[in-house]
LOMIRO-661316 format. One record per residue (C-alpha): residue number from 1; residue in three letters; x, y, z. Coordinates in Angstrom, 3 decimals, decimal comma, always signed. Example, Ala and Ser with C-alpha at 12.3 -4.5 7.8 and 13.67 -1.06 7.14 Angstrom:
- 1  Ala  +12,300  -4,500  +7,800
- 2  Ser  +13,670  -1,060  +7,140
END
This chain:
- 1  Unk  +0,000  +0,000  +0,000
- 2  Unk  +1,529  +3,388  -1,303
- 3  Unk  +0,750  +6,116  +1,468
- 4  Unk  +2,926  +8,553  +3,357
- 5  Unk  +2,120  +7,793  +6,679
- 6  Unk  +2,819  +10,941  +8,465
- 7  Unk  +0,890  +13,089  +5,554
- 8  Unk  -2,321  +10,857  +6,210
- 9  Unk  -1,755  +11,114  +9,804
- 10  Unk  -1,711  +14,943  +9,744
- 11  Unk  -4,834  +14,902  +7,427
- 12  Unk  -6,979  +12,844  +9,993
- 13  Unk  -5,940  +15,783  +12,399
- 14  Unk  -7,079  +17,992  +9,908
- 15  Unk  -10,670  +16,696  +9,503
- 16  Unk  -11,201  +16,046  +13,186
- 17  Unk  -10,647  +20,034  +13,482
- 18  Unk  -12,904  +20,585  +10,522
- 19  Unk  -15,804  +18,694  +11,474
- 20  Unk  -15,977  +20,609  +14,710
- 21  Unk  -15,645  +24,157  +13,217
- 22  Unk  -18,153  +26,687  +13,986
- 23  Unk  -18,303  +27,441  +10,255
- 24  Unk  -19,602  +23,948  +10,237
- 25  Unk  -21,737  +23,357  +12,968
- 26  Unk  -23,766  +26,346  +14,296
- 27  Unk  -25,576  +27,865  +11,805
- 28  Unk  -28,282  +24,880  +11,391
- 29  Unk  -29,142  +25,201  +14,971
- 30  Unk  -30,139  +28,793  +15,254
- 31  Unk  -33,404  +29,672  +15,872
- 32  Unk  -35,570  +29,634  +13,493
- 33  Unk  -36,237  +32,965  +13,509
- 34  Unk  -33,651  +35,325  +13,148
- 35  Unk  -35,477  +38,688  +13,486
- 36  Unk  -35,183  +41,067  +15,994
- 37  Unk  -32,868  +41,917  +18,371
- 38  Unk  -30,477  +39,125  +19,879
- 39  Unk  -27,930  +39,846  +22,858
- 40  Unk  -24,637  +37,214  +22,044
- 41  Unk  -22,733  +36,700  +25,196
- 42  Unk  -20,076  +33,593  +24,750
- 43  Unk  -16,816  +32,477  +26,654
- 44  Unk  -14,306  +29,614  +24,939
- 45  Unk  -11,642  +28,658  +22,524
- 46  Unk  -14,101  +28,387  +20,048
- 47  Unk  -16,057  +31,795  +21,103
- 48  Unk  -15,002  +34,291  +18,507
- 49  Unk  -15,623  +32,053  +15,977
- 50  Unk  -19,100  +30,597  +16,361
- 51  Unk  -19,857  +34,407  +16,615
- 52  Unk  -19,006  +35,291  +13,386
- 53  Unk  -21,310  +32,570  +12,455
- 54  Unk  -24,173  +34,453  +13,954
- 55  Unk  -23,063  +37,849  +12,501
- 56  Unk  -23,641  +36,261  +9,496
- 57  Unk  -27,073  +34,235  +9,509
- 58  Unk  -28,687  +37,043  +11,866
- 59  Unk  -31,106  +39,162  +9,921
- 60  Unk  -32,194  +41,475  +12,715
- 61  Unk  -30,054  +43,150  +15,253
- 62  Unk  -27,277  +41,872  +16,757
- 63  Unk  -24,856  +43,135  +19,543
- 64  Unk  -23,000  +41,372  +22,253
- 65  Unk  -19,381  +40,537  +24,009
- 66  Unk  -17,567  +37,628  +23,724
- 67  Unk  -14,049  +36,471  +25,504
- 68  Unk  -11,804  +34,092  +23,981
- 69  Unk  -7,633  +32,656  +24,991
- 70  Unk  -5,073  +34,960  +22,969
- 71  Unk  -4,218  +34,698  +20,036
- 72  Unk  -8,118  +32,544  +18,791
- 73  Unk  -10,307  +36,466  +18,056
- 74  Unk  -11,749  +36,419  +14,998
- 75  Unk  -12,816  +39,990  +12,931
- 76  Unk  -16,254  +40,187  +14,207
- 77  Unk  -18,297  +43,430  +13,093
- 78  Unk  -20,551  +43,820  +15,674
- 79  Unk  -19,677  +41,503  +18,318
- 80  Unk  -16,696  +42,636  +20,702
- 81  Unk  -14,349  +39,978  +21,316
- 82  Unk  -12,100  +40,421  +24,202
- 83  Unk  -9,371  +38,082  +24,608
- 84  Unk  -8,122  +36,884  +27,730
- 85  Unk  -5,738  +34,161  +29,578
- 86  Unk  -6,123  +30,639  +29,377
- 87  Unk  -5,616  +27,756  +31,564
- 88  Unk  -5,007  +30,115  +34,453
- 89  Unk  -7,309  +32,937  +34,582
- 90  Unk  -6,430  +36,567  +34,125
- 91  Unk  -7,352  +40,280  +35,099
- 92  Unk  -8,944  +40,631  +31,134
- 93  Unk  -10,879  +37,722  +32,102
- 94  Unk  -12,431  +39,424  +35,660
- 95  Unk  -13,031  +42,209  +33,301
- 96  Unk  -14,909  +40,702  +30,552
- 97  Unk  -16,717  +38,434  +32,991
- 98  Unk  -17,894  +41,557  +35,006
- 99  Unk  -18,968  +42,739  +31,601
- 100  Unk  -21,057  +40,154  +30,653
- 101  Unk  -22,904  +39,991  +33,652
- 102  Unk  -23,538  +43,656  +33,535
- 103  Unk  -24,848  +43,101  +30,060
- 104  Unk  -27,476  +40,297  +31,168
- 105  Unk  -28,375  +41,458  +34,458
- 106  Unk  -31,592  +43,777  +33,393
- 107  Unk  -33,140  +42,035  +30,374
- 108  Unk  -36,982  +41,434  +30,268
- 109  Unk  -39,642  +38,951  +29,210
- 110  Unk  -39,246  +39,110  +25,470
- 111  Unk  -35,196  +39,948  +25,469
- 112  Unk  -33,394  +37,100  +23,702
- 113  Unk  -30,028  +35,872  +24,412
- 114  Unk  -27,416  +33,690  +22,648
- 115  Unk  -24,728  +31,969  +24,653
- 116  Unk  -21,921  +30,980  +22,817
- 117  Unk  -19,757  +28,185  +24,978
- 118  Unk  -16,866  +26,024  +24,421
- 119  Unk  -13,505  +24,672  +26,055
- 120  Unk  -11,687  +27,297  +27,742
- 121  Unk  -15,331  +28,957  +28,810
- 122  Unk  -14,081  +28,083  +32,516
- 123  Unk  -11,277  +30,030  +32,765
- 124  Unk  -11,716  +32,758  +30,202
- 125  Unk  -15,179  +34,121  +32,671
- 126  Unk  -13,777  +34,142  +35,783
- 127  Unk  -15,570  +35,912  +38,015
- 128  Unk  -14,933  +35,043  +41,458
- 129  Unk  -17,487  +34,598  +44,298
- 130  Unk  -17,817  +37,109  +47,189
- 131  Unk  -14,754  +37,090  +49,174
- 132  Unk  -12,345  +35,351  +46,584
- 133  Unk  -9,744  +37,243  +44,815
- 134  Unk  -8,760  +36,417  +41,731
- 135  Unk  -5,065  +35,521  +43,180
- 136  Unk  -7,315  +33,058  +45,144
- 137  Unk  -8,512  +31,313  +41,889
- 138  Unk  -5,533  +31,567  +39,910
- 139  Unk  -3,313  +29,858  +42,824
- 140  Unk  -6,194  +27,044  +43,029
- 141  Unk  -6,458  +26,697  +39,552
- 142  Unk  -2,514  +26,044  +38,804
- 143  Unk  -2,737  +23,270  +41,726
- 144  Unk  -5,321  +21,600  +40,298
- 145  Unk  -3,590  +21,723  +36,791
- 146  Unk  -0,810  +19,874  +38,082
- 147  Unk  -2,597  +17,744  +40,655
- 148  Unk  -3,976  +14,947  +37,795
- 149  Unk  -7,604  +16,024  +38,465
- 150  Unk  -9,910  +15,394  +35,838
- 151  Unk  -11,819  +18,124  +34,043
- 152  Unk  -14,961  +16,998  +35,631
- 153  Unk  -13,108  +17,725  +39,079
- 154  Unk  -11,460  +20,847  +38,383
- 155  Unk  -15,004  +22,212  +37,017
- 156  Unk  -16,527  +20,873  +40,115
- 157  Unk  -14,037  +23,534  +42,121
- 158  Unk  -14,680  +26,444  +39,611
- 159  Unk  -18,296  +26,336  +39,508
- 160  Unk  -18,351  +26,469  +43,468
- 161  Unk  -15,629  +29,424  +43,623
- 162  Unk  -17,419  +31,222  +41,048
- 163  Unk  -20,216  +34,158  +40,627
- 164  Unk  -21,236  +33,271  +36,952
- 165  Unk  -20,528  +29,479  +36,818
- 166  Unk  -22,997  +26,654  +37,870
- 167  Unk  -25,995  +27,905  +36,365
- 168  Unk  -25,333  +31,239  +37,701
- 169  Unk  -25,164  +33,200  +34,656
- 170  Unk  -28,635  +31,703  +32,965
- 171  Unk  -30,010  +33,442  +36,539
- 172  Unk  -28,566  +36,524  +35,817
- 173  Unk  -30,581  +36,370  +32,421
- 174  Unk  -33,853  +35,384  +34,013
- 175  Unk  -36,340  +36,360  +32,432
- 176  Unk  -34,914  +36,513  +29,399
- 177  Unk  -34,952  +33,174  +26,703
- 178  Unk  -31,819  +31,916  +26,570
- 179  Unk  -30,189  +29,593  +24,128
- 180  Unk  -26,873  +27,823  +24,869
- 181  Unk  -24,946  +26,402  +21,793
- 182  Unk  -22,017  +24,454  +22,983
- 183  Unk  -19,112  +22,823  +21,270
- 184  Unk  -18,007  +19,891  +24,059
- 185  Unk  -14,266  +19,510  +25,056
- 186  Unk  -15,386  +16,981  +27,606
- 187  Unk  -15,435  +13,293  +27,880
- 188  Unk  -19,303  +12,123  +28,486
- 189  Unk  -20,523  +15,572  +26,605
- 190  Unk  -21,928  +16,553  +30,159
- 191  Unk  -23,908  +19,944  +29,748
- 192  Unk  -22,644  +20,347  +33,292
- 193  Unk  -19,002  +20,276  +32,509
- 194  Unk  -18,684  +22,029  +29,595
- 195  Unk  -17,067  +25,387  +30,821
- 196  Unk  -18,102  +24,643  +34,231
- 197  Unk  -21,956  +24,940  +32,920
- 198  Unk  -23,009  +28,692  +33,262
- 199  Unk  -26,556  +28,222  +32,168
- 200  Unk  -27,577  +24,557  +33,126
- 201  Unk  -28,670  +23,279  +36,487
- 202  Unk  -25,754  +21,614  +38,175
- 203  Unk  -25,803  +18,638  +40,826
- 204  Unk  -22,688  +18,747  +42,117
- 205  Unk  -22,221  +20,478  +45,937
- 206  Unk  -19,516  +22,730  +47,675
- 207  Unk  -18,635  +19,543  +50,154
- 208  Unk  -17,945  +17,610  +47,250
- 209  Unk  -15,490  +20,690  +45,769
- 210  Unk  -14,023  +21,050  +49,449
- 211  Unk  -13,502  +16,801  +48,863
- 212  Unk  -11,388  +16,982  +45,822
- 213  Unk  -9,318  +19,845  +47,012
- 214  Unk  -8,308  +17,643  +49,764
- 215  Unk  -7,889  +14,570  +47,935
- 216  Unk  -5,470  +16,455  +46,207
- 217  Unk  -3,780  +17,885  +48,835
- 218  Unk  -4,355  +21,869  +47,631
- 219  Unk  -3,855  +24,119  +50,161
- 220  Unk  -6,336  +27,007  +50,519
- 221  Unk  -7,033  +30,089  +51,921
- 222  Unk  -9,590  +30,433  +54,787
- 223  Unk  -11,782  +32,918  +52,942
- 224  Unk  -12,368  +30,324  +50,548
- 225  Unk  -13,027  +27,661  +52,873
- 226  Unk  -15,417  +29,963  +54,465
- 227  Unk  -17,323  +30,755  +51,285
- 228  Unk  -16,904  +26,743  +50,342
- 229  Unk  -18,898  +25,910  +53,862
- 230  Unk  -21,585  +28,050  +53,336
- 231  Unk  -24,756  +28,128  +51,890
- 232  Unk  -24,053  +30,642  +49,712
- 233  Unk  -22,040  +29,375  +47,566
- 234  Unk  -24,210  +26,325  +46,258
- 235  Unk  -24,578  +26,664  +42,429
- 236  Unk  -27,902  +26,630  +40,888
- 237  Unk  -29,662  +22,976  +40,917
- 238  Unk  -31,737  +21,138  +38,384
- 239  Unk  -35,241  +22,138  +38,525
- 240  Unk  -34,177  +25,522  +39,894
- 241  Unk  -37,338  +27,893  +38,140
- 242  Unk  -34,750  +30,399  +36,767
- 243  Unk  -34,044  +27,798  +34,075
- 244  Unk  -37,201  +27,674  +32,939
- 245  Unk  -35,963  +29,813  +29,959
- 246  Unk  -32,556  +28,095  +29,442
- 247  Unk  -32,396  +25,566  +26,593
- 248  Unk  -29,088  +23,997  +25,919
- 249  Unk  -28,069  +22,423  +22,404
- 250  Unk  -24,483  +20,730  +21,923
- 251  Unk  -23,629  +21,281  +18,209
- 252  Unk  -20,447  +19,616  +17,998
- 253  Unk  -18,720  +16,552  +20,053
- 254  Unk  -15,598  +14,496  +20,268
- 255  Unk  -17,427  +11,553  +18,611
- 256  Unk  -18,440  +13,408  +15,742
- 257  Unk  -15,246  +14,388  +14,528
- 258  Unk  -14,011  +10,229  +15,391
- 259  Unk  -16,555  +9,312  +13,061
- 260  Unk  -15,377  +12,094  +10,329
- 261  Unk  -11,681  +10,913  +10,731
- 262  Unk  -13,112  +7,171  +10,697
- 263  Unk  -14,522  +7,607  +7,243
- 264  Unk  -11,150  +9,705  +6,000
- 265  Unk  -9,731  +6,155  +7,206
- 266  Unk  -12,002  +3,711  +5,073
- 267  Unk  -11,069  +6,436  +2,117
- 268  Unk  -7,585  +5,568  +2,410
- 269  Unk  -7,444  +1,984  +2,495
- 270  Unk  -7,308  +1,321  +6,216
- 271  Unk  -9,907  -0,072  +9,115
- 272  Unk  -10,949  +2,389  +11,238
- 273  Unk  -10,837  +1,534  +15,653
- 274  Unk  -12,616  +3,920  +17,601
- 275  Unk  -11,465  +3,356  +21,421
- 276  Unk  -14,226  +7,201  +21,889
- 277  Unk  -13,556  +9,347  +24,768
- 278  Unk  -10,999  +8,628  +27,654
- 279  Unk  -9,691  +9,906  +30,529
- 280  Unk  -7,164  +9,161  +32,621
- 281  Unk  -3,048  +9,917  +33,103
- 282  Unk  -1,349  +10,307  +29,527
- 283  Unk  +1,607  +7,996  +30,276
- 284  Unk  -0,714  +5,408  +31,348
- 285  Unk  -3,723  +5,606  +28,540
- 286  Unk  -0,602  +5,680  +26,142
- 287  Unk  +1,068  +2,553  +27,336
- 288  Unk  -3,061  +0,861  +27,010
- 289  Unk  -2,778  +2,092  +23,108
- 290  Unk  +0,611  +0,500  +22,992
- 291  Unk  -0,256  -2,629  +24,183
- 292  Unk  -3,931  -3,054  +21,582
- 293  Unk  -1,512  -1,713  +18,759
- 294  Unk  +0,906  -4,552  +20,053
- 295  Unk  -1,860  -7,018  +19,833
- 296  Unk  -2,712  -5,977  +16,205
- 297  Unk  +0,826  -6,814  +14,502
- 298  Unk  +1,735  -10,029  +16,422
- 299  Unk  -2,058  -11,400  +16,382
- 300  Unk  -4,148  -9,408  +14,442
- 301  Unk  -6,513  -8,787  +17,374
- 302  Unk  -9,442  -7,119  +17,783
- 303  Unk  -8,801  -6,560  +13,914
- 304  Unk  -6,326  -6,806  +11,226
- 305  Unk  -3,299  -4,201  +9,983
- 306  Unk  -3,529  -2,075  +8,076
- 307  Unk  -5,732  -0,111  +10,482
- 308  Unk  -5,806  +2,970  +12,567
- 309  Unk  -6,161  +3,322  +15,915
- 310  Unk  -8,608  +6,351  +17,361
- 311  Unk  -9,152  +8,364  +20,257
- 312  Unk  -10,746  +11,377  +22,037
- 313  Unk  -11,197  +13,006  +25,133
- 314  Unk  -9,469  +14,475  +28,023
- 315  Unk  -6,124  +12,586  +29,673
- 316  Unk  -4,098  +14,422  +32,680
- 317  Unk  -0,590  +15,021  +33,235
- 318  Unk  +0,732  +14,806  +37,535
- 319  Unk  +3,030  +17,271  +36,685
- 320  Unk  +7,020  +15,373  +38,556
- 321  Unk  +9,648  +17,280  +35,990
- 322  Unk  +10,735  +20,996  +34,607
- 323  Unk  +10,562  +19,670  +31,177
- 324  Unk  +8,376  +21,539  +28,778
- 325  Unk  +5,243  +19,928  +27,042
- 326  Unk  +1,271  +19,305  +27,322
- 327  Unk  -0,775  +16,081  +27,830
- 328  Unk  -0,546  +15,361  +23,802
- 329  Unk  +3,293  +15,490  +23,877
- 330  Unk  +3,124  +13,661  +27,440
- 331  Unk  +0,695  +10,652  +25,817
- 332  Unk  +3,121  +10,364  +22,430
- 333  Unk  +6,137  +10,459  +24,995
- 334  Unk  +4,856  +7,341  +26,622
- 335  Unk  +3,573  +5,628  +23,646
- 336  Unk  +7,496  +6,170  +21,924
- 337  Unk  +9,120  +4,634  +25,092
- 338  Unk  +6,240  +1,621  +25,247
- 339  Unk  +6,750  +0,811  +21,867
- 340  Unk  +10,232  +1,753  +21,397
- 341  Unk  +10,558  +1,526  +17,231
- 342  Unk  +8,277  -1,245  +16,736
- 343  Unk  +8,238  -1,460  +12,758
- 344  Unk  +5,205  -0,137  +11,054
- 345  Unk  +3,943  +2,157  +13,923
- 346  Unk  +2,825  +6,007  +13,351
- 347  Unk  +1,006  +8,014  +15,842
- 348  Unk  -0,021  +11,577  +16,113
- 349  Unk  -1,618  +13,109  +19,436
- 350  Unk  -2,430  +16,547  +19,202
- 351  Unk  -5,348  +18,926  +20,602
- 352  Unk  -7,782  +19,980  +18,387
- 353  Unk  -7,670  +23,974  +19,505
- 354  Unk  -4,088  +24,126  +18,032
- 355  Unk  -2,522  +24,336  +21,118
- 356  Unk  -1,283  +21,758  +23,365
- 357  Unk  -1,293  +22,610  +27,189
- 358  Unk  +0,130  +26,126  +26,853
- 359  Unk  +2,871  +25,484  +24,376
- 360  Unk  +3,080  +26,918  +21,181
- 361  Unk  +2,451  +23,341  +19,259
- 362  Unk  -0,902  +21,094  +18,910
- 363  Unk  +0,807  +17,989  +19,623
- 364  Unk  +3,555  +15,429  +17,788
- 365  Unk  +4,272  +12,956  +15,438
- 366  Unk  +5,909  +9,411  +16,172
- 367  Unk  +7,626  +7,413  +13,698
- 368  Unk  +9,146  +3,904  +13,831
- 369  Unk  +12,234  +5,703  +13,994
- 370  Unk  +11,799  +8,307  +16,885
- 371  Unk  +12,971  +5,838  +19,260
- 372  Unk  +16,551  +5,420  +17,689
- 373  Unk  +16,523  +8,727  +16,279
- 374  Unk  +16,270  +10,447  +19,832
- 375  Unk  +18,877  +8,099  +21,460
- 376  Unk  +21,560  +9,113  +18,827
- 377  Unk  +20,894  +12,402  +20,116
- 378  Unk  +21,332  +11,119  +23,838
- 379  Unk  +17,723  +11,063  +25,002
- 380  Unk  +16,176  +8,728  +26,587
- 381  Unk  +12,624  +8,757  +26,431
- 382  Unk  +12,207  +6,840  +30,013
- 383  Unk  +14,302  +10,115  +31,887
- 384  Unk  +12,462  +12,768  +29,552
- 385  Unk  +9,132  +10,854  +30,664
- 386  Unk  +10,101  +11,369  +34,189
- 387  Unk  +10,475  +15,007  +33,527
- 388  Unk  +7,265  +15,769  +31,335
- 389  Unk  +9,968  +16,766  +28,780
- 390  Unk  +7,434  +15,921  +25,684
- 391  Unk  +7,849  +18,775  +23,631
- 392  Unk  +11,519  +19,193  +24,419
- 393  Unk  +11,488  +15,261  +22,983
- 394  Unk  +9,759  +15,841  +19,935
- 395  Unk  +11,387  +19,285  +19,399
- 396  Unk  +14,799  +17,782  +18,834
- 397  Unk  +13,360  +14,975  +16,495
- 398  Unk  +11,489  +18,266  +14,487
- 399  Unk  +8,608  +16,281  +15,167
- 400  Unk  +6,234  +18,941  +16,583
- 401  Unk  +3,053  +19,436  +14,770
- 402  Unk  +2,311  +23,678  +14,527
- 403  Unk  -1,009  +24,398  +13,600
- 404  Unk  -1,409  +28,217  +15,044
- 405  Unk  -5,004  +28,512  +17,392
- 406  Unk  -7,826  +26,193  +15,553
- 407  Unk  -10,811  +28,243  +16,721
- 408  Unk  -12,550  +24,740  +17,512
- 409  Unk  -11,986  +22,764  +20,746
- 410  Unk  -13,415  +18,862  +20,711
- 411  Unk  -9,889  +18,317  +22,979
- 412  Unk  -7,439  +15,886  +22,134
- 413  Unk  -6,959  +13,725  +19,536
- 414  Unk  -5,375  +10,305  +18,502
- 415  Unk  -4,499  +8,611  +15,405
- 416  Unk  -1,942  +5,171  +15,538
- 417  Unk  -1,557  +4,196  +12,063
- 418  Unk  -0,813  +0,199  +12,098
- 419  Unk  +0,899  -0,744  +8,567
- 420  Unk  +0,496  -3,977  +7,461
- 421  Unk  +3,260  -6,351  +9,385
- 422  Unk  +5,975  -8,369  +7,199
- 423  Unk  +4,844  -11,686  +9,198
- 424  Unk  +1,278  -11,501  +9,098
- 425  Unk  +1,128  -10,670  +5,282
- 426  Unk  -1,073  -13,179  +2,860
- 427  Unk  +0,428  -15,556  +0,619
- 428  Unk  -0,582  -13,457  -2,357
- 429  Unk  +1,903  -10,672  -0,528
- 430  Unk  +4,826  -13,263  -1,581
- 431  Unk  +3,941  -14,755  -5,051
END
């Protein structure tokens, strides 16, 4: 089979970004009606994007604020995009959050609002709860980076420290119709987890954010323990009348864009084998992808080479090293030092917003010969594993994959493309 192996595996990437773009998925999902006046508030990677989609199908009048990270605005005509820090929260994000809440606060009845939300929403509004400083959240929030939460755990502690998250800011709207169009960056697709879930009810409690900030041993200050203990600062529930008016739509998923890359795979000659959504440390999911790809070439289980290997979702990196490099370069890392050249192995792990962690690269390419390659140079992938030293890895083997800020955000994604194996070829492969 004649294919460049590292051109089809940057094409997959390619398509999984495309079948999550705004330009892609939002427009069928507006409202039927497009008259009158719409208010477009939105907060995400994917944020400045998805409104210039509205700009442009909206008929009647349109006006509204959106934040997005650096470096993903978008020329909007009538929408103001602010941009703002992301993973870590910033003072442009207080700002823009304060904003938007001003914005919503005073609607009425017949008022209309579009929420625009995707990865990134989290951080980008941060508005702290009363008696939290932003210092507060941004000290809490690099902790938990590092700790090996999961997103679903991390969110948990946002929504609970914050004034807009939790269903808070589809309160602020009330009375006001509201719709929510998401893009999901989660594993599971949860409405709650999405951006810590600023217009949908949420079931999770301030004991249970108080639980995973000891679990992971994250020290905090007493004014947030104080706010965490009372009453107060319980987001809003399921149920809870001020949603009423809130209707939530998810327009574009992990899955989807598994599905889109699956059929690029049929296209090209290979079988397609979706592993969906996973969580979990990136060392540890890659050495479970090493050991099926393993499987494949010595017994042609749970199907035959040529085939591709895919995945999605969310992994986590317990931060040990200095080294330099993001749960993609972290998972490919692994995978390298599991595999360590095995013949006719390609991967590619990269996030789909262009940026991986908060490095300047999506993720990395793997070859059969990274392995050898890198210990010519004197690195051993075992000691830059124990240092999260993925990018500085892959840097020196110019195997870092630059795509510049997507615009999209269905987090990461995984392609391991499985050539046919010399000793499990047909007989017709020797005549």
């Amino acid at each position: 089979m004649s294919v460049d192996p590292q051109h089809l595996l940057r094409e997959l990437f390619a398509t999984a970004i495309d079948a999550a773009h705004p330009r892609q998925v939002l427009e069928p999902y507006l409202p039927a009606d497009r008259t009158g006046r719409v208010i477009v508030i939105g907060a995400g990677k994917a944020a400045a994007a998805m409104a210039q989609v509205v700009e442009n199908a909206w008929q009647g009048e349109v006006s509204g604020l959106v934040v997005t990270r650096y470096g993903h605005g978008a020329p909007c005509k009538k929408i103001e995009v602010v941009e703002a820090a992301h993973p870590v929260p910033d003072a442009a994000g207080l700002a823009v959050a304060k904003r938007v809440l001003e914005l919503i606060s005073h609607l009425e009845e017949d008022d209309r609002v579009i929420f625009l939300l995707s990865g990134g929403g989290s951080a980008l509004l941060a508005l702290p709860a009363q008696g939290i400083t932003l210092a507060d959240k941004q000290a809490i929030n690099k902790a938990l980076l590092k700790s090996g939460a999961t997103i679903g755990e991390m969110n948990c502690v946002r929504k609970h420290l914050s004034a807009i998250k939790g269903g808070r800011l589809a309160k602020a709207c009330w009375p006001a119709t509201v719709y929510t169009y998401a893009i999901s960056d989660v594993p599971g697709d949860q409405a709650t987890v999405i951006a810590s879930g600023p217009t949908v009810g949420d079931p999770s409690t301030s004991q249970q954010a108080l639980a995973i900030l000891k679990r992971y041993q994250i020290e905090i200050p007493a004014s947030v323990r104080t706010w965490l203990q009372s009453p107060e600062s319980e987001t809003v529930k399921p149920g809870d009348p001020c949603l009423a008016r809130s209707h939530f739509q998810l327009i574009a998923r992990p899955q989807q864009s598994l599905e889109a890359v699956a059929v690029k795979v049929r296209q090209a000659g290979f079988s397609p084998l979706i592993l969906g959504d996973l969580e979990g440390e990136a060392r540890d999911v890659a050495k479970v992808h090493a050991g099926i790809a393993r499987q494949i070439i010595l017994h042609g289980q749970p199907l035959a080479a040529p085939c591709v290997i895919l995945s999605g979702g969310e992994t986590t990196v317990t931060v040990r090293g200095n080294g330099r490099g993001g749960r993609n370069a972290e998972f490919l890392l692994s995978l390298t030092d599991s595999l360590k050249g095995l013949p006719g192995v390609y991967a590619l792990a990269g996030d789909t917003d262009g940026i991986d962690g908060s490095e300047d690269n999506a993720g990395a390419i793997m070859t059969p010969t990274s392995y050898a390659r890198a210990e010519a140079l004197g690195l051993s992938a075992s000691d830059e594993l124990d240092n999260n030293n993925g990018y500085g890895y892959f840097a020196a083997l110019d195997g870092l994959i630059i795509t510049e800020p997507t615009r999209t955000n269905v987090n990461d994604f995984r392609a391991i493309l499985i050539l046919e194996s010399p000793e499990r070829e047909s007989p017709e492969h020797d005549a």
